[in-house]
C-alpha positions as CSV (number, residue, x, y, z in Angstrom):
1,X,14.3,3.1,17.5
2,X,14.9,1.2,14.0
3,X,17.7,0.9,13.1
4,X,19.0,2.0,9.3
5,X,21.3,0.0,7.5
6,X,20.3,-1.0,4.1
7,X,19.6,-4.9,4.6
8,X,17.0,-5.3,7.3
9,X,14.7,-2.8,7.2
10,X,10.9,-5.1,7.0
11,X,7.3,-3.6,5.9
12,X,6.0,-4.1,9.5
13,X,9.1,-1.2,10.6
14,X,8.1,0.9,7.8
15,X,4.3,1.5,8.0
16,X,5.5,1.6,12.2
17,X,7.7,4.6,11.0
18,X,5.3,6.0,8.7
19,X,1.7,5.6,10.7
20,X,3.2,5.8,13.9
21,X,6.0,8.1,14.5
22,X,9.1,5.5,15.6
23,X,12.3,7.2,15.4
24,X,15.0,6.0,13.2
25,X,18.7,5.9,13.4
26,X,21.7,5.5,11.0
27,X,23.5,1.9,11.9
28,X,27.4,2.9,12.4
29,X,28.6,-0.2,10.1
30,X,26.5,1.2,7.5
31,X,27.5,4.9,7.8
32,X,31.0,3.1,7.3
33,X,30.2,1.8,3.7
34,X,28.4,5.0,2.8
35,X,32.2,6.8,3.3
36,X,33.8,3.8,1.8
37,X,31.8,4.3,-1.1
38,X,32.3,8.1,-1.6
39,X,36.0,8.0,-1.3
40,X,36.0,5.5,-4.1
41,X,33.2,8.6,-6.2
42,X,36.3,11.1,-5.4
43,X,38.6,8.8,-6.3
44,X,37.4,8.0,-9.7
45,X,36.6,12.0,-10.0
46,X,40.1,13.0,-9.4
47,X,41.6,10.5,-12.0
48,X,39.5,11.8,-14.4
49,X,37.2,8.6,-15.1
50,X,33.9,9.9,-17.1
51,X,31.1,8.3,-14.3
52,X,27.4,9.1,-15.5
53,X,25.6,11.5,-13.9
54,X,29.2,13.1,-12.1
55,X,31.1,14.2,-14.9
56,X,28.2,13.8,-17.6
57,X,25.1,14.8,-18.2
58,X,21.9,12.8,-17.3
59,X,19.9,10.5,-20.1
60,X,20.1,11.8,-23.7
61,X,22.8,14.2,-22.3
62,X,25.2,11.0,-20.7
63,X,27.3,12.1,-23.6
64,X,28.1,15.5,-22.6
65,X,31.0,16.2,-20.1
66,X,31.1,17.8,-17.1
67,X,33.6,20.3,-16.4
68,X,34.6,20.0,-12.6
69,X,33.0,23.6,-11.9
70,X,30.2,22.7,-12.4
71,X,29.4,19.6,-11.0
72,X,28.2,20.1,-7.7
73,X,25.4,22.8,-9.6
74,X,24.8,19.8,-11.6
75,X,23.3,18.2,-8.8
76,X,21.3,21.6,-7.8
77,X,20.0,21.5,-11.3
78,X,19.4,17.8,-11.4
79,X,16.7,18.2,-8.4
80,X,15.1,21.8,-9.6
81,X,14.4,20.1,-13.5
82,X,13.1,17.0,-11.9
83,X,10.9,18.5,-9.7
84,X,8.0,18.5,-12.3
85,X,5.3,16.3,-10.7
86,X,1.7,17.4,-10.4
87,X,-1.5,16.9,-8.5
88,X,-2.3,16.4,-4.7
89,X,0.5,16.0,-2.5
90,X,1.1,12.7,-1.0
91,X,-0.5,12.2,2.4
92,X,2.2,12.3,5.2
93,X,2.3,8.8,6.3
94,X,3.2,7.9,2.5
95,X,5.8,10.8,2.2
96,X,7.7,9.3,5.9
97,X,7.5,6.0,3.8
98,X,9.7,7.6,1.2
99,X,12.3,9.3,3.2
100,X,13.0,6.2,5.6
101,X,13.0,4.0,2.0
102,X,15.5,6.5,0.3
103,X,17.6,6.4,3.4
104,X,17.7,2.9,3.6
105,X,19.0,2.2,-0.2
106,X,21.7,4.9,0.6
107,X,22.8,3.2,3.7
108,X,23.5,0.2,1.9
109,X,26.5,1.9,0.4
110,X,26.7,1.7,-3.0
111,X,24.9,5.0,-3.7
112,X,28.4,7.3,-3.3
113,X,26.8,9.9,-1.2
114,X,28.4,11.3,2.2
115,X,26.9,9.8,5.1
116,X,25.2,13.5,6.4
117,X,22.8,12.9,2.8
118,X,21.7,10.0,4.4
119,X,21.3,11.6,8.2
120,X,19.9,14.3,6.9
121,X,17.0,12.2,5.5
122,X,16.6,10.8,9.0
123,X,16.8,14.3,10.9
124,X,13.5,15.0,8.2
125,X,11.9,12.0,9.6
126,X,12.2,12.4,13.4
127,X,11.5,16.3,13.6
128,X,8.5,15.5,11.3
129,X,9.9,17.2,8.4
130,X,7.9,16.2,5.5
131,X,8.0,17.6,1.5
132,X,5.3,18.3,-0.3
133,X,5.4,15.6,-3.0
134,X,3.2,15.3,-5.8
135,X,1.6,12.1,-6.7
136,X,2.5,12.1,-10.3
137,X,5.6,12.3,-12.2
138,X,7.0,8.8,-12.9
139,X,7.0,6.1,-15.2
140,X,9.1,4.1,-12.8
141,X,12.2,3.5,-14.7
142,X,15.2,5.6,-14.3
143,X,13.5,6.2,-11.0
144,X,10.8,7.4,-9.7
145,X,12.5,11.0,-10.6
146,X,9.9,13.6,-10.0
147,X,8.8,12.5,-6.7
148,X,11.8,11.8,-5.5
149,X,13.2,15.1,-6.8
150,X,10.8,16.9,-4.8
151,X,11.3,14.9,-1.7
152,X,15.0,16.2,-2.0
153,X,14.6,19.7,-2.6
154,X,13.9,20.6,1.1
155,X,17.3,19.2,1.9
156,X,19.0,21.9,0.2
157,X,16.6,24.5,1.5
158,X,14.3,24.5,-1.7
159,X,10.6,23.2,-1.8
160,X,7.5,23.1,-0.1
161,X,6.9,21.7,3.2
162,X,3.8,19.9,4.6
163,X,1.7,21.7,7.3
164,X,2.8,20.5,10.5
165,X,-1.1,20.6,11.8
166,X,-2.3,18.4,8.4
167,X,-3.9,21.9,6.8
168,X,-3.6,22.8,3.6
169,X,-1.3,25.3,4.4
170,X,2.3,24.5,2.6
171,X,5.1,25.8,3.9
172,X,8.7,27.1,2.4
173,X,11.6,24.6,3.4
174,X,13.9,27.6,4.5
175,X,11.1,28.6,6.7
176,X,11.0,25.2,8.1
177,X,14.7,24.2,8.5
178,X,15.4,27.7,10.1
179,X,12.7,26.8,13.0
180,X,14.5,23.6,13.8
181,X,18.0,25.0,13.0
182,X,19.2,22.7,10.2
183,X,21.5,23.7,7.5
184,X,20.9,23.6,4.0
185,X,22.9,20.6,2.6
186,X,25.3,21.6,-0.1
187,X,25.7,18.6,-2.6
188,X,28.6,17.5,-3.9
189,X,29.4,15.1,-7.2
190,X,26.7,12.4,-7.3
191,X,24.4,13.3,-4.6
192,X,21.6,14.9,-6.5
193,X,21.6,11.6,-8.1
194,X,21.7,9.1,-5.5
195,X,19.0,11.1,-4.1
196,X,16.5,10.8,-6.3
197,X,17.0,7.3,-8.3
198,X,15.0,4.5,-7.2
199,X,12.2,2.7,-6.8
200,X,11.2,4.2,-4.1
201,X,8.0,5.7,-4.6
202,X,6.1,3.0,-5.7
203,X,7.4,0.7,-3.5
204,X,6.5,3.1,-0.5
205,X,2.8,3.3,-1.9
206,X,3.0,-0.8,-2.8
207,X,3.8,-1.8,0.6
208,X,1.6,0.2,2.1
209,X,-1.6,-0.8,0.1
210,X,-0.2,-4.4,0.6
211,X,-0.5,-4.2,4.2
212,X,-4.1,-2.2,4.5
213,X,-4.8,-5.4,1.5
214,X,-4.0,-8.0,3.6
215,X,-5.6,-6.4,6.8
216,X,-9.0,-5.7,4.8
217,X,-8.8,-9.4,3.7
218,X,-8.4,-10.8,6.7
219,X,-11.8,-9.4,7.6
220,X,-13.6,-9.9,4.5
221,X,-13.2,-13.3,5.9
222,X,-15.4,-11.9,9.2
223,X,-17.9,-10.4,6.8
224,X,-17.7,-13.3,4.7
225,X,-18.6,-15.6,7.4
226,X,-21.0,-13.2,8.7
227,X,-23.3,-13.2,5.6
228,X,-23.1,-16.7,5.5
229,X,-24.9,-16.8,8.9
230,X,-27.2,-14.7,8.3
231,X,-28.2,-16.9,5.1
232,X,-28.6,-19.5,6.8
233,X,-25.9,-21.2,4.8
234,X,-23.5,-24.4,5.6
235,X,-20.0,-24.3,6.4
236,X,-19.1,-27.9,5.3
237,X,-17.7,-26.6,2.7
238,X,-14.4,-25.3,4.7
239,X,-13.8,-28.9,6.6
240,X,-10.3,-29.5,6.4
241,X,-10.5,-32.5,4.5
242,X,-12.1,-30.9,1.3
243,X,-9.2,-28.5,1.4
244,X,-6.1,-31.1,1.9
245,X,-7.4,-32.2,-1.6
246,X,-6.2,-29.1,-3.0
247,X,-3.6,-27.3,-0.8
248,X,-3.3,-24.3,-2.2
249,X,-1.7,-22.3,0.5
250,X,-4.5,-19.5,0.9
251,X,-7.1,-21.6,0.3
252,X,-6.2,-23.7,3.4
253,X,-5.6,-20.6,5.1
254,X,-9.1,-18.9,4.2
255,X,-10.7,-22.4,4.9
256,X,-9.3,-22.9,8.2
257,X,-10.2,-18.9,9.1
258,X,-14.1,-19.3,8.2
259,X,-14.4,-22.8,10.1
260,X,-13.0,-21.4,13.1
261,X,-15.1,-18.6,12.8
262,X,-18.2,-20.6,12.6
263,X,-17.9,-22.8,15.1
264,X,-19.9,-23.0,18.0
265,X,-22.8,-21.6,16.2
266,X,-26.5,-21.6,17.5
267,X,-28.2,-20.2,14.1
268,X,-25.8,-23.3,12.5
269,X,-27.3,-25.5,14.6
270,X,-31.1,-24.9,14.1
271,X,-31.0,-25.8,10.6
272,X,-28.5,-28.5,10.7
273,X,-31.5,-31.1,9.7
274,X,-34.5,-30.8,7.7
275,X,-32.7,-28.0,5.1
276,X,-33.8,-29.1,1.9
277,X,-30.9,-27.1,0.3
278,X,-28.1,-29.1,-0.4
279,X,-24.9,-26.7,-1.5
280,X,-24.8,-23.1,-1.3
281,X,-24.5,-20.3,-4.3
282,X,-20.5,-19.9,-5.2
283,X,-20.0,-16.5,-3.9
284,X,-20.8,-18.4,0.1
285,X,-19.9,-22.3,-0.5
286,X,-15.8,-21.3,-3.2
287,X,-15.2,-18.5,-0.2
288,X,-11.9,-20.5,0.4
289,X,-11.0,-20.3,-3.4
290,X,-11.6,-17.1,-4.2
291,X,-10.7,-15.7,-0.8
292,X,-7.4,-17.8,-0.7
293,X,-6.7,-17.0,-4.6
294,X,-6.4,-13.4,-3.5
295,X,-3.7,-14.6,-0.3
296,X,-1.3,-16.1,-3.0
297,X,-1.5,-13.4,-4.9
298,X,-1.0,-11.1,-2.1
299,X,1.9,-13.3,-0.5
300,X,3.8,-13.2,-3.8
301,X,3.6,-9.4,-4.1
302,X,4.9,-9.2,-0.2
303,X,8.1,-10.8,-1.4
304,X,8.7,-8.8,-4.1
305,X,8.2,-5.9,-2.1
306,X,10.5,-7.7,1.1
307,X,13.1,-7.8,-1.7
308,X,12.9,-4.2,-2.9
309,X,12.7,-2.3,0.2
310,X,16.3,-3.5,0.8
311,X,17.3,-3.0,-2.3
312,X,19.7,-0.6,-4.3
313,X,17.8,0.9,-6.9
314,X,19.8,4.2,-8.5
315,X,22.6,4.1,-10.6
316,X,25.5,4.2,-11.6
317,X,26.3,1.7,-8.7
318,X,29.3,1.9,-6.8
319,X,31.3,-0.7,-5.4
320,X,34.3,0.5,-3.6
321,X,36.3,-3.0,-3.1
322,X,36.1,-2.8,-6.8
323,X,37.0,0.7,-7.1
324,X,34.5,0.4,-10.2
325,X,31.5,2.3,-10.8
326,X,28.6,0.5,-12.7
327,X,25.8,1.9,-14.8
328,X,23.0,-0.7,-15.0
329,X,19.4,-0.5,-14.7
330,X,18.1,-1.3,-11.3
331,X,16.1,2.0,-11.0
332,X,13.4,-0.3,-13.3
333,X,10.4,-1.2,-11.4
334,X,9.2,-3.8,-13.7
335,X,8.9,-6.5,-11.1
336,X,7.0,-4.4,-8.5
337,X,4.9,-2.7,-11.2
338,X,3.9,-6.5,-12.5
339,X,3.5,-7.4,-8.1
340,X,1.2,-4.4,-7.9
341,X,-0.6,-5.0,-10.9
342,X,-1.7,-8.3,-9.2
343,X,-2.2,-6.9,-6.1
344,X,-5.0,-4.7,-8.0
345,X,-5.9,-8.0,-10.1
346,X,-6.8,-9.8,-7.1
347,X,-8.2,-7.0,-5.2
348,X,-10.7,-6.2,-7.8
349,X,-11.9,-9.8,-7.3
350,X,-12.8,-9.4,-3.7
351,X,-14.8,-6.8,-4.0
352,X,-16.8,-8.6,-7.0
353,X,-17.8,-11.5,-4.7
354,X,-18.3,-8.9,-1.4
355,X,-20.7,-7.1,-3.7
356,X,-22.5,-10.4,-5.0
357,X,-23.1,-11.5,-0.9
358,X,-24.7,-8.1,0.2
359,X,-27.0,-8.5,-3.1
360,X,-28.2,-11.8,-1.3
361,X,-28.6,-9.7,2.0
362,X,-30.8,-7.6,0.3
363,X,-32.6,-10.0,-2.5
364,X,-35.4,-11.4,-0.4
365,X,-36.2,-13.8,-3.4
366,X,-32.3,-14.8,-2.8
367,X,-32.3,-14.6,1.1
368,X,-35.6,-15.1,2.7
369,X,-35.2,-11.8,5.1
370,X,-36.8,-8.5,4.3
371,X,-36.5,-6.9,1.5
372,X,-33.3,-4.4,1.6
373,X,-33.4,-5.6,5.4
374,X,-35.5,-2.8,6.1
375,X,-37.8,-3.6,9.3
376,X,-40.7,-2.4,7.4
377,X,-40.1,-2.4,3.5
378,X,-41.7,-0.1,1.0
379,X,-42.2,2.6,3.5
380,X,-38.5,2.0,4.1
381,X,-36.2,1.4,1.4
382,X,-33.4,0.0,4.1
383,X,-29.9,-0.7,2.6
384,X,-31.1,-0.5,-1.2
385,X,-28.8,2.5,-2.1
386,X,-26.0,0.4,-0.1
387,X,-25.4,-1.8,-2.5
388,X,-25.6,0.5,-5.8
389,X,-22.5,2.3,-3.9
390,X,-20.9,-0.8,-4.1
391,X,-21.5,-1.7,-7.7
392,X,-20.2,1.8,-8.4
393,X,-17.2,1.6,-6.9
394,X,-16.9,-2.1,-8.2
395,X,-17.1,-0.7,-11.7
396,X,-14.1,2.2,-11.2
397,X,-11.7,-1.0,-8.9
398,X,-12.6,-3.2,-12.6
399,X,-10.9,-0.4,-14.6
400,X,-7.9,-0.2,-11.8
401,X,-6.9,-3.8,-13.1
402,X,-6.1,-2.7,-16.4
403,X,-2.4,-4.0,-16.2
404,X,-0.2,-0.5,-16.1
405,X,3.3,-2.9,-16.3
406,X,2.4,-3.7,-20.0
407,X,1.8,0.5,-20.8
408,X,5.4,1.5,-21.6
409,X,5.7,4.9,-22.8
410,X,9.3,5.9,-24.3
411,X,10.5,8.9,-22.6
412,X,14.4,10.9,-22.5
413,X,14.5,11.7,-26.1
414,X,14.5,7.7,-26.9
415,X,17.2,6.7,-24.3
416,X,14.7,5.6,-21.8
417,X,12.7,3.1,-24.4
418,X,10.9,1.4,-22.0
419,X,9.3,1.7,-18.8
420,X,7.4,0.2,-16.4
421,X,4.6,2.5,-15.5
422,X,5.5,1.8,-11.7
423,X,3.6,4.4,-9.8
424,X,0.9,5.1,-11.9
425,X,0.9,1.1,-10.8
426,X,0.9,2.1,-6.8
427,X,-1.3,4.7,-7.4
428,X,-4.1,2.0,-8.7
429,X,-3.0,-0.3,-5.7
430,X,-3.9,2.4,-3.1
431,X,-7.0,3.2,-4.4
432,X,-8.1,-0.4,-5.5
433,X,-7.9,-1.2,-1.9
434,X,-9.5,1.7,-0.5
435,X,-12.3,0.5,-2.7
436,X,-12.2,-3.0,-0.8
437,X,-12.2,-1.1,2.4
438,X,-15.6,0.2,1.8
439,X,-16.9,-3.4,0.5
440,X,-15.7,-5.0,3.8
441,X,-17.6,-2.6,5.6
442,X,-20.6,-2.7,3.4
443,X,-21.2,-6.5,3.8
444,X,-20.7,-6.3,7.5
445,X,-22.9,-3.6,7.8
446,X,-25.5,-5.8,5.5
447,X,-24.5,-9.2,7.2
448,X,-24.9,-7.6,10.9
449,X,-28.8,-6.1,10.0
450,X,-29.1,-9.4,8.5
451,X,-28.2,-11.4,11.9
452,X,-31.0,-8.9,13.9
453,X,-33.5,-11.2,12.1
454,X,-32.0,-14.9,13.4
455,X,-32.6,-13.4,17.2
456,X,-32.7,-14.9,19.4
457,X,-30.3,-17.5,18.0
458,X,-26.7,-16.6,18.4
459,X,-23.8,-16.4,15.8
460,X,-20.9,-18.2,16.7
461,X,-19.0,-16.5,19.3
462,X,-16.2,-13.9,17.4
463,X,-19.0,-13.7,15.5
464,X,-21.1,-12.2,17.8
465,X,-18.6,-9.9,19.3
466,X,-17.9,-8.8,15.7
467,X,-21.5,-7.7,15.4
468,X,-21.6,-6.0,18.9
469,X,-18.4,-4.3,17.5
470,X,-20.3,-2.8,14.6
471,X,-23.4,-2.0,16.9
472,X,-21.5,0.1,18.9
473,X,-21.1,2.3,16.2
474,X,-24.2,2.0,14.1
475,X,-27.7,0.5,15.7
476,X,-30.0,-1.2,14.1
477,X,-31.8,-0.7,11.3
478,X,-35.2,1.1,12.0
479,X,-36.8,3.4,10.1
480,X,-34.7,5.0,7.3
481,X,-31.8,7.2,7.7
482,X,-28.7,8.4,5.8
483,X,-26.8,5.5,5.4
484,X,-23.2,7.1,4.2
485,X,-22.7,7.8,8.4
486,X,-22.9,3.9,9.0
487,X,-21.3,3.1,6.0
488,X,-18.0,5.4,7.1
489,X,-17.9,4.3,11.0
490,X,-17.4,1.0,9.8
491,X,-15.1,1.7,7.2
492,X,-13.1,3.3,9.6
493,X,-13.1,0.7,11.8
494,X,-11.9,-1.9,8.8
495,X,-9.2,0.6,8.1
496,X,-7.7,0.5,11.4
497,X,-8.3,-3.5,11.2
498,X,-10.7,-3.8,14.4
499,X,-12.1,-7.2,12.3
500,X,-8.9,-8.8,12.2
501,X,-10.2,-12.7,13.5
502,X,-7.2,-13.0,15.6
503,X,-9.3,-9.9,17.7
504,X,-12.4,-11.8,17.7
505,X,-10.9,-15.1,19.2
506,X,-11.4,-13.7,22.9
């Protein structure tokens, strides 16, 4: 079980929770702040304090009191008018991610809901409870409201529930709560609120493109490697010493990766001397660069998002030793809009290089092998059509760069002046490195045909088991067939990282 309490929670425990099913549990120190931190909310309440969102209105409408009558139906209304998001529903891994991040900020304590908001979120999780949320609705400042408001209507028996058996069947929340006999919640002063302020959304979508980026990097250092094999290229250019002249951190990384890779290598070894060529095109010889320019840029946007999945991102903010109540602003998802912006960035530049090795597969004026690698070409046209798919799908990951953390769009009548454009942000990340996905598994498929033609010389050895990998799921090229079935057996096998190197070193 993980453990929920506000301050410890790491990515590697949420994508477990979210891919895999682990089962999660309130920590009983942090149920104890939750409490601390609502008796202060019904403290201030019954003194008569004016606290936003409790005993005002929301936005343009802070101004507008509150009587006491109606301000637990100000938290019904607050999730039914926020529930205004659109388009397909977020797939269930990514909606777990939500709940066990929403739990987590109110477990810190300084959210001023009653602990059984924050169980209840948890009893979703581990009875596999999980809202239909639409992937639009936010501009990530103020929160991700929509989303988030349609995560939380289930809670109070309101909402759509995702089909248990991943159809496209959605189901009522009453219908579903009644099965596994859990109450409605009824929601008192400031619970509407705490549920459904944050950051929470894109973060949930950041970290887990981050992960599947750092995964599918990892192995475009395989493919990477693998191409430059099957070239017949050199891999002097990753000796240590070159890179100790410029020690970027990711560049040593990448660097050390490929040598290791490469060692022990037969097809290395027959052209060792007598090569007239003396350096290799930049796309095989700056791998280290480019690949390692990509690992900073994914290691900064990890600890942004290390920060922010422990953080407290609603508001007001309560802080009971204080007995004070803040508003402030860290629903604003400026700094992981920015993070995931360079996630995408860097991303994009991947799958630019990926695509420029499997055109050197395929160029035989470039690579000296078949044209297309087809065993017989003009009668066959091989992997021609393999690497137009690319291009096309570099061309849409080029637009997803665009910068969404520079778009701000004033919303809430003015009050809400600028915003960060947070999950329209994640939303580019997942698909950006989706895109990169189906590179990596492009130029291994490319670099793997590639190696049939060096037999009976041998790749290095996680090489070779990297090729015997793929050719378990797709055989050899012979004569033509539809090449999207290869294409998506090795995708899937990227996706669930089976070309991680650390697999490969046997």
């Amino acid at each position: 079980m993980i453990v929920v309490d506000g301050q410890t929670l790491t990515l590697e425990d949420l994508e477990d929770v979210a891919r895999n099913g682990t089962a999660v549990g309130l920590d009983p120190a942090a149920r104890e702040r939750v409490a601390r931190a609502r008796s202060a909310v019904k403290k201030l309440v019954r003194e008569g304090a004016p606290v936003y969102g409790v005993t005002t209105g929301f936005g343009r409408m802070a101004e507008v009191p509150i009587s006491s009558d109606g301000r637990r139906q100000l938290q019904i209304n607050l999730l039914r008018s926020h529930a205004a998001g659109i388009g397909a529903p977020l797939a269930e891994a990514e909606v777990r991610t939500l709940l066990l991040l929403r739990a987590n900020a109110l477990a810190a304590g300084h959210s001023g809901c009653r602990p059984v908001v924050v169980e209840r979120l948890l009893d979703h999780l581990n009875r596999g409870i999980h809202p239909v949320v639409p992937e639009t609705g936010s501009v990530g400042a103020s929160g991700d409201l929509a989303p988030l408001a349609h995560l939380a209507l289930p809670l109070i028996g309101e909402g759509w529930i995702l089909d248990a058996g991943g159809g496209p069947r959605h189901r009522p929340a009453m219908e579903v709560l009644a099965e596994v006999a859990l109450e409605p919640l009824e929601l008192e002063a400031k619970e509407g609120l705490a549920l459904i302020n944050g950051t929470q959304v894109t973060t949930g979508l950041g970290v887990l493109a981050l992960l599947r980026a750092e995964r599918a990097l990892d192995q475009l250092e395989v493919a990477g490697a693998m191409t430059l094999e099957a070239l017949r290229g050199t891999p002097d250019a990753f000796h240590a010493s070159v890179h100790a002249l410029r020690p970027h951190p990711g560049q040593l990384r990448s660097a050390d990766i490929l040598w290791s890779l490469l060692s022990g290598s037969e097809i290395r070894e027959s052209h060792r001397h007598g090569d007239p060529r003396v350096q290799d095109a930049y796309s095989l010889r700056c791998m280290p660069q480019i690949h390692g320019a990509a690992r900073n840029a994914l290691a900064y946007t990890r600890t942004i998002l290390e920060t922010e999945v422990n953080a407290v991102t609603d508001n007001p903010l309560v802080f009971p030793e204080e007995g004070a109540v803040i508003s402030a602003g860290n629903f604003h998802a400026q700094i992981v809009s920015q993070a995931l912006d360079l996630l995408c960035l860097a991303v994009t530049d991947l799958v630019s290089v990926s695509e420029r090795r499997i055109e050197r597969l395929l160029n035989p004026d470039l690579s000296n092998l078949p044209a297309f690698l087809a065993p017989e070409p003009g009668l066959n046209s091989g992997y021609m059509i393999l690497q137009v798919t690319v291009a096309d799908l570099l061309s849409e990951v080029r637009g997803l760069a665009t910068p969404a953390s520079v778009d701000s769009v004033p919303t809430s009548a003015g009050q809400e002046d600028h915003v960060s454009m947070g999950l329209w942000s994640a939303r580019k990340a997942r698909r950006s490195v989706a895109i990169l996905e189906v590179a990596v598994a492009g130029e291994l498929l490319a670099a793997a045909q590639a190696l049939e033609y060096r037999r009976p010389l041998r790749p290095s050895p996680p090489l070779a088991r990297a090729r015997d990998l793929i050719r378990e799921k797709v055989p050899a090229l012979g004569d033509d067939r539809p090449v999207a079935p290869d294409l998506e057996a090795i995708r899937s096998l990227v996706a669930s990282g089976a070309f991680v190197p650390a697999r490969l070193f046997g």
